[in-house]
PDB file of N, H, CA, C and O in Angstrom:
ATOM      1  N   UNK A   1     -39.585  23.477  47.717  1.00  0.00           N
ATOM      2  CA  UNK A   1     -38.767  24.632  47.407  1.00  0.00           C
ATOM      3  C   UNK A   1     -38.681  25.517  48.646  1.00  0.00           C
ATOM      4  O   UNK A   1     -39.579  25.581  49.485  1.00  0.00           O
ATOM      5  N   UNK A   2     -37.345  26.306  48.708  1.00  0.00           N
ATOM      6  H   UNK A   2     -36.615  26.254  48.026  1.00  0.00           H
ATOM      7  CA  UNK A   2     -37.624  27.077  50.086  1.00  0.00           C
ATOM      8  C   UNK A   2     -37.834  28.288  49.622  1.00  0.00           C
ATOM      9  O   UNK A   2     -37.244  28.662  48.608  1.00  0.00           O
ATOM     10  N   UNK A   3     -39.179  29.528  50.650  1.00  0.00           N
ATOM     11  H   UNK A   3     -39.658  29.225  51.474  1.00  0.00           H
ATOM     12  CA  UNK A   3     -39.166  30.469  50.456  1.00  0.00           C
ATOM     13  C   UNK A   3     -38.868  31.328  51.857  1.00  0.00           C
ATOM     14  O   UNK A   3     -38.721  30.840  52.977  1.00  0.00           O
ATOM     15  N   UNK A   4     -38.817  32.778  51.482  1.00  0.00           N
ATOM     16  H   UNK A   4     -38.937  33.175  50.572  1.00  0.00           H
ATOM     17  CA  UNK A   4     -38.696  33.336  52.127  1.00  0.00           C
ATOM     18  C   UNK A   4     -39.933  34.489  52.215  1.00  0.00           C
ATOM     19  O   UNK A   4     -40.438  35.070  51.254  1.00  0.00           O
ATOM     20  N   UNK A   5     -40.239  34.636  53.500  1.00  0.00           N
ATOM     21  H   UNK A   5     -39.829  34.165  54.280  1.00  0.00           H
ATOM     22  CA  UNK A   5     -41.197  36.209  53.881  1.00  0.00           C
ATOM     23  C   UNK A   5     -40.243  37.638  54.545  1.00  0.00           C
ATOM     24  O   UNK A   5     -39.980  37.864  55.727  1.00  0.00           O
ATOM     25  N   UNK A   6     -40.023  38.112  53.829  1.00  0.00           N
ATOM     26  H   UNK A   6     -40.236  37.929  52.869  1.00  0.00           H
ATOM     27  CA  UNK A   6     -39.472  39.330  53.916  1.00  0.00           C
ATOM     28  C   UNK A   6     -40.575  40.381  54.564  1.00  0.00           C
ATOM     29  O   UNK A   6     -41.206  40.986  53.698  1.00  0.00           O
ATOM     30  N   UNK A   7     -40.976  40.758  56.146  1.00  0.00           N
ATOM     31  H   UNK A   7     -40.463  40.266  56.850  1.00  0.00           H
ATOM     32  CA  UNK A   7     -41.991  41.321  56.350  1.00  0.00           C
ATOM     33  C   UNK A   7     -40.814  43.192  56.960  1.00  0.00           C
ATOM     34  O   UNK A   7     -39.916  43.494  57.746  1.00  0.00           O
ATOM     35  N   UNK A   8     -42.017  44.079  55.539  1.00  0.00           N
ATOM     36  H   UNK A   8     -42.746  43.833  54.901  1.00  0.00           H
ATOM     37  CA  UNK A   8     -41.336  45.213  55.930  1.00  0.00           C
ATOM     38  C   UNK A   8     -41.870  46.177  57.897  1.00  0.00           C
ATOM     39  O   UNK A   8     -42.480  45.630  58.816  1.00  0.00           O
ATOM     40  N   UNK A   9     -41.470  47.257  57.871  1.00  0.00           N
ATOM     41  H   UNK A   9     -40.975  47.701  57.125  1.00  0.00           H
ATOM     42  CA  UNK A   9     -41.326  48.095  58.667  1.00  0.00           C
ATOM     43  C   UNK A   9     -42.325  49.162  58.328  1.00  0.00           C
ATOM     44  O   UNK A   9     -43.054  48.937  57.362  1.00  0.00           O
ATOM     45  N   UNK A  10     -42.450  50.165  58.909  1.00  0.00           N
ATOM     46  H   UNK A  10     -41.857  50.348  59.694  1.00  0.00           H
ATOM     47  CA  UNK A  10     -42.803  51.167  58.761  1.00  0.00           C
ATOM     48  C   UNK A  10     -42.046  52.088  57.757  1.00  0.00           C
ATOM     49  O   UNK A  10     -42.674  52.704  56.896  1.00  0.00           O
ATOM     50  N   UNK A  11     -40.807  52.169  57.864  1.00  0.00           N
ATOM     51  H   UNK A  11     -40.297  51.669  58.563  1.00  0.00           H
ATOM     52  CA  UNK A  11     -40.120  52.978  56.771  1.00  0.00           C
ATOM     53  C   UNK A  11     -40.176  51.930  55.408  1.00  0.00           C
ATOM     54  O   UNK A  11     -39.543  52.471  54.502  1.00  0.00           O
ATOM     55  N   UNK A  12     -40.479  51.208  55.172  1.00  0.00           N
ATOM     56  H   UNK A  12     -40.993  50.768  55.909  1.00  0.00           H
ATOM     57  CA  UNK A  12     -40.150  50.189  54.097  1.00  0.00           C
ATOM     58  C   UNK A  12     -38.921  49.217  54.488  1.00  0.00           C
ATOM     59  O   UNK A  12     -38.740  48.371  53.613  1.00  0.00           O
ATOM     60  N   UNK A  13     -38.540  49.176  54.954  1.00  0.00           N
ATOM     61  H   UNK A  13     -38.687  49.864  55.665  1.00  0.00           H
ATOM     62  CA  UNK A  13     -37.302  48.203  55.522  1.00  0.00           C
ATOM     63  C   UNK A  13     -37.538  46.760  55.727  1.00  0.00           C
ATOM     64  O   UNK A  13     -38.627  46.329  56.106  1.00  0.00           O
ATOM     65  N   UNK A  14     -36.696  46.144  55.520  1.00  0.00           N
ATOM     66  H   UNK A  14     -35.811  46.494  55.211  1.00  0.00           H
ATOM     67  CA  UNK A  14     -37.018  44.388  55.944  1.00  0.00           C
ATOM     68  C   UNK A  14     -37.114  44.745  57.438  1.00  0.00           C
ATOM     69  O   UNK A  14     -36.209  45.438  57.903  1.00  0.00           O
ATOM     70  N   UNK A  15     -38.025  44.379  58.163  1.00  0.00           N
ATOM     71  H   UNK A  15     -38.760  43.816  57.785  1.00  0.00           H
ATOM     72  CA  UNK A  15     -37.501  44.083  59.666  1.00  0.00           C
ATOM     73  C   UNK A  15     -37.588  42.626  60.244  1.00  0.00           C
ATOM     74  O   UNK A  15     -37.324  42.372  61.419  1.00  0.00           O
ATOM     75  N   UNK A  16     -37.911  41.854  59.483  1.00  0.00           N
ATOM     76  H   UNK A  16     -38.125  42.061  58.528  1.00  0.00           H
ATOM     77  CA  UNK A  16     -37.957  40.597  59.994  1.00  0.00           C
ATOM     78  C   UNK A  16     -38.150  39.341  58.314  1.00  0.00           C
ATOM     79  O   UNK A  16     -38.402  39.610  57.139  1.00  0.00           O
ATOM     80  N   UNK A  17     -37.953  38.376  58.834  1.00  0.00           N
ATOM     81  H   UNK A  17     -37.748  38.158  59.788  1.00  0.00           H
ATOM     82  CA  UNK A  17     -37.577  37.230  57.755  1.00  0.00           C
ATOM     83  C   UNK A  17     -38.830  35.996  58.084  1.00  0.00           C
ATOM     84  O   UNK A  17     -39.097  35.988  59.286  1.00  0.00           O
ATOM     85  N   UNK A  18     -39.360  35.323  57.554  1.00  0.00           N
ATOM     86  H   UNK A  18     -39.144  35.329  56.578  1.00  0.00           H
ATOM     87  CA  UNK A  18     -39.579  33.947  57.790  1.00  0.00           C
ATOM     88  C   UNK A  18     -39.307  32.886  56.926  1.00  0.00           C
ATOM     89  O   UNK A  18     -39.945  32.897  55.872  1.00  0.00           O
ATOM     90  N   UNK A  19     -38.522  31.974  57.106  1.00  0.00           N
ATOM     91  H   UNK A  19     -38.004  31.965  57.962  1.00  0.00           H
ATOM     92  CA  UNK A  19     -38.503  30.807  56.070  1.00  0.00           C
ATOM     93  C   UNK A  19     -38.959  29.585  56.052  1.00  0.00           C
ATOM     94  O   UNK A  19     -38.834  28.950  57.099  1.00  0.00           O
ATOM     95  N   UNK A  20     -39.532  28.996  55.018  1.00  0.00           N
ATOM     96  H   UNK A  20     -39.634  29.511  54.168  1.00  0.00           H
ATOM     97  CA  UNK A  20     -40.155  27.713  55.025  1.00  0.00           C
ATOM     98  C   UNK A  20     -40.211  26.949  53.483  1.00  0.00           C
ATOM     99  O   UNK A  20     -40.023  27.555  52.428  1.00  0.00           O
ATOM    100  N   UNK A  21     -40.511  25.482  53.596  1.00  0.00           N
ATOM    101  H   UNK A  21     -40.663  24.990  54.453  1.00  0.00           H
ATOM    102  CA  UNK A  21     -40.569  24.832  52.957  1.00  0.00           C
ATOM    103  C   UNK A  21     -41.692  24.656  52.227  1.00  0.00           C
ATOM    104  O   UNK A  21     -42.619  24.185  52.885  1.00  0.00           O
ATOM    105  N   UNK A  22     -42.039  24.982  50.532  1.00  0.00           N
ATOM    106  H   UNK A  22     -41.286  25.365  49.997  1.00  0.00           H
ATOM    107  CA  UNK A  22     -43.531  24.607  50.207  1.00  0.00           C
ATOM    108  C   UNK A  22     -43.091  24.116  49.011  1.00  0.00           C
ATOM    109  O   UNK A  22     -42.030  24.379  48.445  1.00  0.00           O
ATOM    110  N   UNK A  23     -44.345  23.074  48.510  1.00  0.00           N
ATOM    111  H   UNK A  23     -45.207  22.860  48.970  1.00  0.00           H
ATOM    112  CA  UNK A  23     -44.082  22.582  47.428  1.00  0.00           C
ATOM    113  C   UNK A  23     -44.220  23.026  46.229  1.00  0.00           C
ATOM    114  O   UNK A  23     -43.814  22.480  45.202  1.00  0.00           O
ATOM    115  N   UNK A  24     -45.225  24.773  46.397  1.00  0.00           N
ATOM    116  H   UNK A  24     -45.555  25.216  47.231  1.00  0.00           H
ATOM    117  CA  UNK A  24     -45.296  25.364  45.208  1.00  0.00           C
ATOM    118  C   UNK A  24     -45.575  26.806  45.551  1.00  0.00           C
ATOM    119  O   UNK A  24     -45.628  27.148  46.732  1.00  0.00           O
ATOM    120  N   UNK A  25     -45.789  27.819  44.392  1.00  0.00           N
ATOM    121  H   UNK A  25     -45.747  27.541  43.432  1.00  0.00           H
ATOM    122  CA  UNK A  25     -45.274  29.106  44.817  1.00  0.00           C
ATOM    123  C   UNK A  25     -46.915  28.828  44.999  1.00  0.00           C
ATOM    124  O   UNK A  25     -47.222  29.793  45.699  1.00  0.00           O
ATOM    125  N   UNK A  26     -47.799  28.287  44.841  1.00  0.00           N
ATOM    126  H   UNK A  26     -47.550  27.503  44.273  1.00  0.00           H
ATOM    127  CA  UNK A  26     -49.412  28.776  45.074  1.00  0.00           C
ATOM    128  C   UNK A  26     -49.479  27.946  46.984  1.00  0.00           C
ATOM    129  O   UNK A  26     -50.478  28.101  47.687  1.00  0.00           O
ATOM    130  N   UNK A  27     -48.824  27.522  47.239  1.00  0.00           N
ATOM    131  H   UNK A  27     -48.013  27.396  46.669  1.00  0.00           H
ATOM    132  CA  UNK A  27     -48.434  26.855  48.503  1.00  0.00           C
ATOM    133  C   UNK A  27     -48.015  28.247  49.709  1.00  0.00           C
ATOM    134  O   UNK A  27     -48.582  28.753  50.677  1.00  0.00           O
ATOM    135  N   UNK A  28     -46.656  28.469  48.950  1.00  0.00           N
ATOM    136  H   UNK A  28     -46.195  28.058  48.164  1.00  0.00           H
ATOM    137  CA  UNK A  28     -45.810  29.434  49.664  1.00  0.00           C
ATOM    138  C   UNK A  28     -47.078  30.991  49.811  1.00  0.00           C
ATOM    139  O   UNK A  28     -47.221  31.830  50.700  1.00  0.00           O
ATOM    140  N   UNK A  29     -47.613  30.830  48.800  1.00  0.00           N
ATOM    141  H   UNK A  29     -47.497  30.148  48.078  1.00  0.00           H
ATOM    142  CA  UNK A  29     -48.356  32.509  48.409  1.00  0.00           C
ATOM    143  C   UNK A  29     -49.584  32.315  49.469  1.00  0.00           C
ATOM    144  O   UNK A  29     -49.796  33.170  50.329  1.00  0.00           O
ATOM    145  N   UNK A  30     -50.241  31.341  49.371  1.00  0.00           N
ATOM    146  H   UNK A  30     -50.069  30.646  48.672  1.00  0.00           H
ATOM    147  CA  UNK A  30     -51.206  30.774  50.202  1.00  0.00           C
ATOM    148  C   UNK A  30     -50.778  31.072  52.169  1.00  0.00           C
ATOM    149  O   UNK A  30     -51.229  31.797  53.056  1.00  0.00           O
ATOM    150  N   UNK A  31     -50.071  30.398  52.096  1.00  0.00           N
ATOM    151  H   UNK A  31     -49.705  29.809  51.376  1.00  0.00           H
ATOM    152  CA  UNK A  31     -49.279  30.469  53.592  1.00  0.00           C
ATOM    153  C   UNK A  31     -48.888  32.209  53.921  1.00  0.00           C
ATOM    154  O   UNK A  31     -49.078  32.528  55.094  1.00  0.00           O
ATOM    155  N   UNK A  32     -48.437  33.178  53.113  1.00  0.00           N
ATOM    156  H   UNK A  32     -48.283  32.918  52.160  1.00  0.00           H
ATOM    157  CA  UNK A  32     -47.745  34.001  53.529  1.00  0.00           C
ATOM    158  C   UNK A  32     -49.075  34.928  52.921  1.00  0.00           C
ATOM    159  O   UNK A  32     -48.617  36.034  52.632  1.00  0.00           O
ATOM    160  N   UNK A  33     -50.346  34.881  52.667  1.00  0.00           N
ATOM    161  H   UNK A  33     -50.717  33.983  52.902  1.00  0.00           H
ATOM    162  CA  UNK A  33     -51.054  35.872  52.676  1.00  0.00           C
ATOM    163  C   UNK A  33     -51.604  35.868  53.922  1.00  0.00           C
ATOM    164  O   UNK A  33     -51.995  36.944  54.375  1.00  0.00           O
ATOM    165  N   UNK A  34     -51.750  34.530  54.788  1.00  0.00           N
ATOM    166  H   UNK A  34     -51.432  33.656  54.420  1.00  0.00           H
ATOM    167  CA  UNK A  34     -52.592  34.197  56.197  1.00  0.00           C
ATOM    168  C   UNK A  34     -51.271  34.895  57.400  1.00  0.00           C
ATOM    169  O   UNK A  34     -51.512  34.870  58.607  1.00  0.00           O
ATOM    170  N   UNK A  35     -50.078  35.413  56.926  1.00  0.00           N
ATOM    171  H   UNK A  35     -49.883  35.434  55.946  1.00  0.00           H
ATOM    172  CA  UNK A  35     -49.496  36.171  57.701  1.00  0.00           C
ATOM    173  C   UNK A  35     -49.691  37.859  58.095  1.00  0.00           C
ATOM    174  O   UNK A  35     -50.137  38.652  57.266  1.00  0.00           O
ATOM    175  N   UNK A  36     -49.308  38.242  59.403  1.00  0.00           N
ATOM    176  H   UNK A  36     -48.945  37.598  60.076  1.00  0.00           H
ATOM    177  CA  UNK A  36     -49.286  39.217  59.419  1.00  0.00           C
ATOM    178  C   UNK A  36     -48.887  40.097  59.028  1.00  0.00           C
ATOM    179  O   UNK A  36     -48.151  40.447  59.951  1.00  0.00           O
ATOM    180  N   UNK A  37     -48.753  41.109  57.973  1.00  0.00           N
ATOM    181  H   UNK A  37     -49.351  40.825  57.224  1.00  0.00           H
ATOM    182  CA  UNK A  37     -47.723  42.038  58.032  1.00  0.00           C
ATOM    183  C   UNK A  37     -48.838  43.516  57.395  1.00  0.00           C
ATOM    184  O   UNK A  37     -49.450  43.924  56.408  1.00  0.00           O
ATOM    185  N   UNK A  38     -48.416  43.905  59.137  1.00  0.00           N
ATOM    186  H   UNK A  38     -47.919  43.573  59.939  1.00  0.00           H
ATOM    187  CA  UNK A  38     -48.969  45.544  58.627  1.00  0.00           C
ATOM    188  C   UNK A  38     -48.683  46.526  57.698  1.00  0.00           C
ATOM    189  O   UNK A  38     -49.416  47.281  57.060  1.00  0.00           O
ATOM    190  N   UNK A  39     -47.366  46.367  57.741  1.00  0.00           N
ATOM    191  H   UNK A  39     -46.770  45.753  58.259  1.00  0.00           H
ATOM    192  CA  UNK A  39     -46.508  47.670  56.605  1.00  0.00           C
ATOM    193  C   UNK A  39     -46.163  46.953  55.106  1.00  0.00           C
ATOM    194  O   UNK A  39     -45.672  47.664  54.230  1.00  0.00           O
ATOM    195  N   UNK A  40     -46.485  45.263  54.794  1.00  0.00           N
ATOM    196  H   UNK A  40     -46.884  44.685  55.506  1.00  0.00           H
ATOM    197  CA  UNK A  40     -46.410  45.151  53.723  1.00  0.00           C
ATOM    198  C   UNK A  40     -45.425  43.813  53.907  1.00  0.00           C
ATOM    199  O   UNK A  40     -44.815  43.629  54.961  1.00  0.00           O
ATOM    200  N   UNK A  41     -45.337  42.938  52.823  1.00  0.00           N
ATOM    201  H   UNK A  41     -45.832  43.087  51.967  1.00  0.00           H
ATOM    202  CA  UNK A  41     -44.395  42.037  52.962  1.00  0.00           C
ATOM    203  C   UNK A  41     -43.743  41.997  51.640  1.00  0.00           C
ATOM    204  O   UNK A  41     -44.094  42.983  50.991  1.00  0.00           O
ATOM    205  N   UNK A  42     -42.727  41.048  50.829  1.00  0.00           N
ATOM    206  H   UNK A  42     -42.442  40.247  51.355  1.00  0.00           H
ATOM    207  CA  UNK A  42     -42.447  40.728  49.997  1.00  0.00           C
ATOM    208  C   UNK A  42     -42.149  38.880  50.244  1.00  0.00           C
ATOM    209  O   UNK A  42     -41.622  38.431  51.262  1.00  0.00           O
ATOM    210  N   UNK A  43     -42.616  38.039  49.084  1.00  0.00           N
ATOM    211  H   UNK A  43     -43.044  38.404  48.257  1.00  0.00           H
ATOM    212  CA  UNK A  43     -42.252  36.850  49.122  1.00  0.00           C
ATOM    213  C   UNK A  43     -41.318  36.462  47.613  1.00  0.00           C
ATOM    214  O   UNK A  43     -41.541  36.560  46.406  1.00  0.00           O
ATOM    215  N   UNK A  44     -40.103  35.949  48.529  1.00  0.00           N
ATOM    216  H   UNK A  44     -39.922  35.870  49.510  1.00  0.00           H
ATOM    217  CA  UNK A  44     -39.247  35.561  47.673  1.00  0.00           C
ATOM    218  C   UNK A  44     -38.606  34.049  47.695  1.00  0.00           C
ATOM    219  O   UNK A  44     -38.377  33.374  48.699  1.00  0.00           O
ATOM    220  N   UNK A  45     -38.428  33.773  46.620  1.00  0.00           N
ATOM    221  H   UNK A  45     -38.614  34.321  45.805  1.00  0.00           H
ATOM    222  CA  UNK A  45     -37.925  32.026  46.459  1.00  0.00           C
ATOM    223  C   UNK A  45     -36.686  32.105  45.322  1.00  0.00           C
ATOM    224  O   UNK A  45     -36.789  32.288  44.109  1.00  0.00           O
ATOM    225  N   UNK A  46     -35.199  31.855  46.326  1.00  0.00           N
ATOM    226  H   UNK A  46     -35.116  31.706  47.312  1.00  0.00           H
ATOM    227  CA  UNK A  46     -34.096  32.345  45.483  1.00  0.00           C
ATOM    228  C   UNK A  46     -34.155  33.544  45.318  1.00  0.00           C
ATOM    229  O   UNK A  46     -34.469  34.372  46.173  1.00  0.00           O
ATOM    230  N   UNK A  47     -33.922  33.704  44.438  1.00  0.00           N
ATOM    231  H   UNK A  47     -33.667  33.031  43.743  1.00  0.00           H
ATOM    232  CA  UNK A  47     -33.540  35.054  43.866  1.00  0.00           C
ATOM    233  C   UNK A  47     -34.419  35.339  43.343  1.00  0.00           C
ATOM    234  O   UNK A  47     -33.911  36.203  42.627  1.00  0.00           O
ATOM    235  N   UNK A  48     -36.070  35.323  42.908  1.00  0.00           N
ATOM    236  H   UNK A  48     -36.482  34.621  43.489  1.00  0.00           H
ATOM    237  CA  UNK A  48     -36.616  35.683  42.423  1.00  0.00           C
ATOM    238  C   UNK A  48     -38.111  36.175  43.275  1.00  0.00           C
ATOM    239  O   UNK A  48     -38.591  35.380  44.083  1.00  0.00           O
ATOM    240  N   UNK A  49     -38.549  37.044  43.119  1.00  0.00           N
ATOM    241  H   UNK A  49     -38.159  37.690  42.463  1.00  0.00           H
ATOM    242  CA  UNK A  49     -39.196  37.761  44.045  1.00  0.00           C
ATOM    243  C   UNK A  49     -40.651  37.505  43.227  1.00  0.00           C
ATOM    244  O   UNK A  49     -40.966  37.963  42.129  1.00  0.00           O
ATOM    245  N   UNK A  50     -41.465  36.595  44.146  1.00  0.00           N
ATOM    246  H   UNK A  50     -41.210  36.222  45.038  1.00  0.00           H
ATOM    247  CA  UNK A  50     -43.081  36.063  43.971  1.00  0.00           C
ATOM    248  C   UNK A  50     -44.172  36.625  43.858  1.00  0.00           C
ATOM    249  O   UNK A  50     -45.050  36.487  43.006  1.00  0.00           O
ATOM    250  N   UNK A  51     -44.087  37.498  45.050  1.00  0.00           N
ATOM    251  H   UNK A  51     -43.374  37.610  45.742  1.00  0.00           H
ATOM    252  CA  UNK A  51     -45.484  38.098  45.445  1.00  0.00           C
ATOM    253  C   UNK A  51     -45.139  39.483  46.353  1.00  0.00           C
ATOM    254  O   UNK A  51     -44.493  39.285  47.382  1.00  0.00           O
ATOM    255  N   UNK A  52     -45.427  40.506  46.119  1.00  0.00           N
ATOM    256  H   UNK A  52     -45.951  40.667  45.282  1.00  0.00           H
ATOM    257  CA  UNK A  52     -45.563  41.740  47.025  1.00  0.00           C
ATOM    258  C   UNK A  52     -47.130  42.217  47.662  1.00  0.00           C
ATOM    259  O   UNK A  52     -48.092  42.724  47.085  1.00  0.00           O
ATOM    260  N   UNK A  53     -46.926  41.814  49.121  1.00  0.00           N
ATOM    261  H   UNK A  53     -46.145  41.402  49.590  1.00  0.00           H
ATOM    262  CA  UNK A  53     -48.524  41.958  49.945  1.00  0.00           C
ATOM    263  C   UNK A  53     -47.968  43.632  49.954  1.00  0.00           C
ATOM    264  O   UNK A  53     -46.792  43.904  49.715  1.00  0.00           O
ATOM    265  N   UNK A  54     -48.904  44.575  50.237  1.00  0.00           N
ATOM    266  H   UNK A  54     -49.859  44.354  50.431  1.00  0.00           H
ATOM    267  CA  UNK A  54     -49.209  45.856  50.469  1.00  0.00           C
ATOM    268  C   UNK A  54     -49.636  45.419  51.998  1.00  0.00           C
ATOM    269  O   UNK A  54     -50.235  44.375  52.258  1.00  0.00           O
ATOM    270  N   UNK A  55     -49.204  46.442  53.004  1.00  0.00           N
ATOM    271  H   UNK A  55     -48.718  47.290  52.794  1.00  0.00           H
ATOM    272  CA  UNK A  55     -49.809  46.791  54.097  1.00  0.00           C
ATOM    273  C   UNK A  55     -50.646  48.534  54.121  1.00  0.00           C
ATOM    274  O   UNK A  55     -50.764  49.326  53.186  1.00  0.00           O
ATOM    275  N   UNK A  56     -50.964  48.624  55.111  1.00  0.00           N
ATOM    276  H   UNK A  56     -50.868  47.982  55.871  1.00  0.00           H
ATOM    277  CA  UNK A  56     -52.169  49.567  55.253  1.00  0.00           C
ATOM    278  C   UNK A  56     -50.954  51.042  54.819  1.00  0.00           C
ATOM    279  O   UNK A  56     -49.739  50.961  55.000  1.00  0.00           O
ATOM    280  N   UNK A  57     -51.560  52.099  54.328  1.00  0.00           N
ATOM    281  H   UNK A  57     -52.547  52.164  54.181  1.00  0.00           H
ATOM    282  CA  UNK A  57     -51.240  53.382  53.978  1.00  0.00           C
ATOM    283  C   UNK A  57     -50.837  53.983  55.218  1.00  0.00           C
ATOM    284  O   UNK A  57     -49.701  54.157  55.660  1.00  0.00           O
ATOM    285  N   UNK A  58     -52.407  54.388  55.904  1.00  0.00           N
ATOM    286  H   UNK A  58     -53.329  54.247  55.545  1.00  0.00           H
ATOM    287  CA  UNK A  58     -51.368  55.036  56.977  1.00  0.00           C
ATOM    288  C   UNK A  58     -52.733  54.493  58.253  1.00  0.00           C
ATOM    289  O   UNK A  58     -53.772  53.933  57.903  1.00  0.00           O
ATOM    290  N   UNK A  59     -52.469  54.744  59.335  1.00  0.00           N
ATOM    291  H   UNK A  59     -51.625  55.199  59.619  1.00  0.00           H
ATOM    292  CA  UNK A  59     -53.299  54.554  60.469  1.00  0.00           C
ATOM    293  C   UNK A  59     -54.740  54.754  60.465  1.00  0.00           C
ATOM    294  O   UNK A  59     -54.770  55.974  60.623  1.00  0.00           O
ATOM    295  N   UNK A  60     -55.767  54.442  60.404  1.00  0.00           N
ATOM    296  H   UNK A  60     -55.742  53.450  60.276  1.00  0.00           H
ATOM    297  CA  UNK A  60     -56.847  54.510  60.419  1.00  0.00           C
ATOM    298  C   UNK A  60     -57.875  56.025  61.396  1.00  0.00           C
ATOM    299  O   UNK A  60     -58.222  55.670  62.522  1.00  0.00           O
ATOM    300  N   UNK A  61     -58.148  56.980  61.149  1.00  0.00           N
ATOM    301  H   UNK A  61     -57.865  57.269  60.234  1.00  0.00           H
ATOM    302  CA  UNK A  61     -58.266  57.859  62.313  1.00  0.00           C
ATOM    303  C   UNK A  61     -59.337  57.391  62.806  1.00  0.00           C
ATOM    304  O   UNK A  61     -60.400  56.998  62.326  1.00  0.00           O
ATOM    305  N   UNK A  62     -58.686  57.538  64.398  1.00  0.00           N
ATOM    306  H   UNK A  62     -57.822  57.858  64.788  1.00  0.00           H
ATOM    307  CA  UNK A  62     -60.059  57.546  65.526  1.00  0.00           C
ATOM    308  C   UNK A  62     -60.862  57.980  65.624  1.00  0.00           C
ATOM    309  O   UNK A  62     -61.697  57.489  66.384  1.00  0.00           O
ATOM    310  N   UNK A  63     -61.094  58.981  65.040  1.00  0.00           N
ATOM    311  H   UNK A  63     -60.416  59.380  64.423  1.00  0.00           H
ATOM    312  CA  UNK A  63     -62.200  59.975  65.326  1.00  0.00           C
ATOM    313  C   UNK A  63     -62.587  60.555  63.897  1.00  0.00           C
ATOM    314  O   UNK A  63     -62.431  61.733  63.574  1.00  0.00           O
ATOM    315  N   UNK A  64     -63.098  59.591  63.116  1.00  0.00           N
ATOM    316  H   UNK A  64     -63.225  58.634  63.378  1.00  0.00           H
ATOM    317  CA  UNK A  64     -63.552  60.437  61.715  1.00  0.00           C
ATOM    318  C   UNK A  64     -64.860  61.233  61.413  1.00  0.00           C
ATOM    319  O   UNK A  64     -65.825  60.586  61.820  1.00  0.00           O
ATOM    320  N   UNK A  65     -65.150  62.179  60.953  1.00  0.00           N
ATOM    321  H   UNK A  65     -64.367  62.704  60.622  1.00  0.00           H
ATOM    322  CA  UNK A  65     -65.788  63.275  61.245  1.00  0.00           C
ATOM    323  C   UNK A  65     -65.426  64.300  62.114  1.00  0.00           C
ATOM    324  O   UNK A  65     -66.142  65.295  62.000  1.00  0.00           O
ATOM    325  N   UNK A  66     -64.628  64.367  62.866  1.00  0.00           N
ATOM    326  H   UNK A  66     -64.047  63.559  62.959  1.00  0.00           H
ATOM    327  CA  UNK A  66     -64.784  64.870  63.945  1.00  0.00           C
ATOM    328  C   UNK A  66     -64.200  66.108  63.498  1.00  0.00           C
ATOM    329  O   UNK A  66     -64.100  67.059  64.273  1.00  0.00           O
TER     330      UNK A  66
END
């Protein structure tokens, strides 16, 4: 089946795509959690939307306590 990685942006935005071939959505879900995406991804196959990864809230501070 083909899916797609919809990896968002900082504003929430698609900014980039990846597509590939898996034989199952525990395949596709598998593959696209070992991806990067800081601001969050969505995985979709057709028209129907699989899995939503969360990326980080907001930046981590450098200097906590301080």
């Amino acid at each position: 089946m083909d899916y797609r990685l919809y990896v968002l942006n900082s504003d929430g935005k698609f900014a980039d795509v990846e597509e590939w071939r898996c034989a199952s959505d525990e395949a596709a879900l598998e593959l696209a959690a070992r991806r990067a995406h800081a601001y969050g991804a969505e995985l979709w196959q057709g028209e129907r939307r699989v899995s939503t990864f969360a990326g980080p809230m907001s930046a981590p501070d450098p200097h906590p306590g301080a």
